[in-house]
Every structure is written in C-alpha cells, then in structure tokens.
VMD Tcl script that draws the C-alpha trace (Angstrom):
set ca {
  {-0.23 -27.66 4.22}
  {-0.76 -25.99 6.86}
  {1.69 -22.78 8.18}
  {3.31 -22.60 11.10}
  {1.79 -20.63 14.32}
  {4.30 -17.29 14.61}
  {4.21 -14.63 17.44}
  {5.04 -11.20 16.38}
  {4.37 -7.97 18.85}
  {2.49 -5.26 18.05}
  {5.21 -1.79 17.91}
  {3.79 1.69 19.64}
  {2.48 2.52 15.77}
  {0.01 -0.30 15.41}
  {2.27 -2.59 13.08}
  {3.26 -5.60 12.89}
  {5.35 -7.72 10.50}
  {4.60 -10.36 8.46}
  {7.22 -12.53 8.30}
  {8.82 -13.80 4.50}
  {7.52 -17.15 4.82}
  {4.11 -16.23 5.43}
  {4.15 -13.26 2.70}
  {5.03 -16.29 0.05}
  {2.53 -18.64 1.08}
  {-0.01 -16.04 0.65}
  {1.06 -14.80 -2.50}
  {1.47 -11.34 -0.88}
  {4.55 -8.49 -2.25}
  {5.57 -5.50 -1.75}
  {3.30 -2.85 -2.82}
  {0.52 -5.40 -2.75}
  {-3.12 -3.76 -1.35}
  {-4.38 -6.08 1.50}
  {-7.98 -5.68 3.15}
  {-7.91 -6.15 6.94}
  {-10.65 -6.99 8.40}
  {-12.08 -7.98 12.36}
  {-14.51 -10.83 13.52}
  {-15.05 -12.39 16.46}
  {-12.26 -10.34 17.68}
  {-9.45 -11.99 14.99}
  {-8.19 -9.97 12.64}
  {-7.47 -10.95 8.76}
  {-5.50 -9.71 6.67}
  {-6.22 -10.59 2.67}
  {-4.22 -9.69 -0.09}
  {-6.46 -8.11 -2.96}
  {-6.08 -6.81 -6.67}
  {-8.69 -4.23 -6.65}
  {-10.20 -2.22 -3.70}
  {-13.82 -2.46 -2.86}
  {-16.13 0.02 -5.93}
  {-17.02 2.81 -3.62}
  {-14.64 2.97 -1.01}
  {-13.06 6.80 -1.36}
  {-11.06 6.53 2.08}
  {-7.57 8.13 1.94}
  {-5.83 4.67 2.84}
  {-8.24 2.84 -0.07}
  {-7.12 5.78 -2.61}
  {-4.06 5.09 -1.83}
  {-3.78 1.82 -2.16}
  {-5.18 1.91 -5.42}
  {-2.45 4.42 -6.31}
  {0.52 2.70 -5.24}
  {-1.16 -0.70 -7.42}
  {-1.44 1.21 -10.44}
  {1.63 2.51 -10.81}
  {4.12 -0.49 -9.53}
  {4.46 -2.08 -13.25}
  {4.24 1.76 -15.05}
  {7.35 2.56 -16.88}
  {9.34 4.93 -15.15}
  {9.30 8.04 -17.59}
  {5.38 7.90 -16.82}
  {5.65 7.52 -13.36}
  {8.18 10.78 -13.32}
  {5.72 12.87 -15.57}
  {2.60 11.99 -13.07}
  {4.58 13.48 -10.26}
  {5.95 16.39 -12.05}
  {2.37 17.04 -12.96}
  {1.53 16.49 -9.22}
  {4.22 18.86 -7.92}
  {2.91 21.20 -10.40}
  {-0.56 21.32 -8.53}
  {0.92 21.34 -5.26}
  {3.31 24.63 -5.94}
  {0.13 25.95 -8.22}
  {2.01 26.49 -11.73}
  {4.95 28.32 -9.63}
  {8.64 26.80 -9.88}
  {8.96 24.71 -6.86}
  {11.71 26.57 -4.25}
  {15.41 25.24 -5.10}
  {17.45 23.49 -2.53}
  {20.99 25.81 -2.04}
}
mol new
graphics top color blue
foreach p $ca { graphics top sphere $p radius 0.5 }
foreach p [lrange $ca 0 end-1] q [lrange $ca 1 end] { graphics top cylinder $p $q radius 0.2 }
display resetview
C-alpha cells in the first residue's frame, strides 16, 4: 500500500515534521536514529538500528547515545550522568541553585 503524498514546509532551522501516520508506516519512534541521505536532489530519510562502523561525527555519536540508553533502567541512566557531570565540573561539587 502505498502512502499518501503530504506537504510539510521547511521552518527557519532546517526541520521538518514527519507526520504520525508516516512515522508508523515506517516503523520509526521517538528516539529512533535515522540516516538522511541526498540523490538526485531527493532526500531520504531511513530509520536505522546501528550507525555506520566508523562514523565519529558529533550528530552520529549522538545518535548512538540517545539508542543506547532509551531501554536502560533509570538508576543507570542517573549514575552515567552523575558520572558525566562529574567530568564536566572536574571532581568539584557542581554550584547549587539558591
């Protein structure tokens, strides 16, 4: 079956959103990674599990980040960013909020 055609504009940021409908028919969820990709002037967008073995870019890192912890269990996912706060203040107690 074949989906049906949809117009969406492009917003000053570059985005644009893909409606519910297609999202389901493509499998895609939230914090899914997708590869996007140009040819011939179209551009895809695929939904993937893993990115591409060698691809360090920020956004790719990040992808991969966000897919790894979506099904972590929460105390895990609150000791990784203790431990990353940690780094970010060097070993000194992060500044209090008054």
């Amino acid at each position: 079956m074949k989906a049906k055609q949809m117009y969406k504009v492009v917003d000053g940021k570059g985005r644009v959103l893909i409606p519910r409908e297609l999202r389901a028919a493509s499998g895609m969820d939230y914090g899914d990674i997708v590869r996007l990709g140009v040819s011939q002037g179209a551009v895809s967008v695929k939904k993937v599990d893993l990115i591409e073995v060698g691809d360090q870019s920020p956004e790719a890192v990040e992808a991969f980040i966000y897919a790894a912890i979506r099904d972590m269990p929460e105390e895990k996912k609150i000791a990784i960013a203790a431990k990353l706060l940690d780094q970010l203040h060097g070993g000194k107690e992060p500044p209090h909020a008054d």
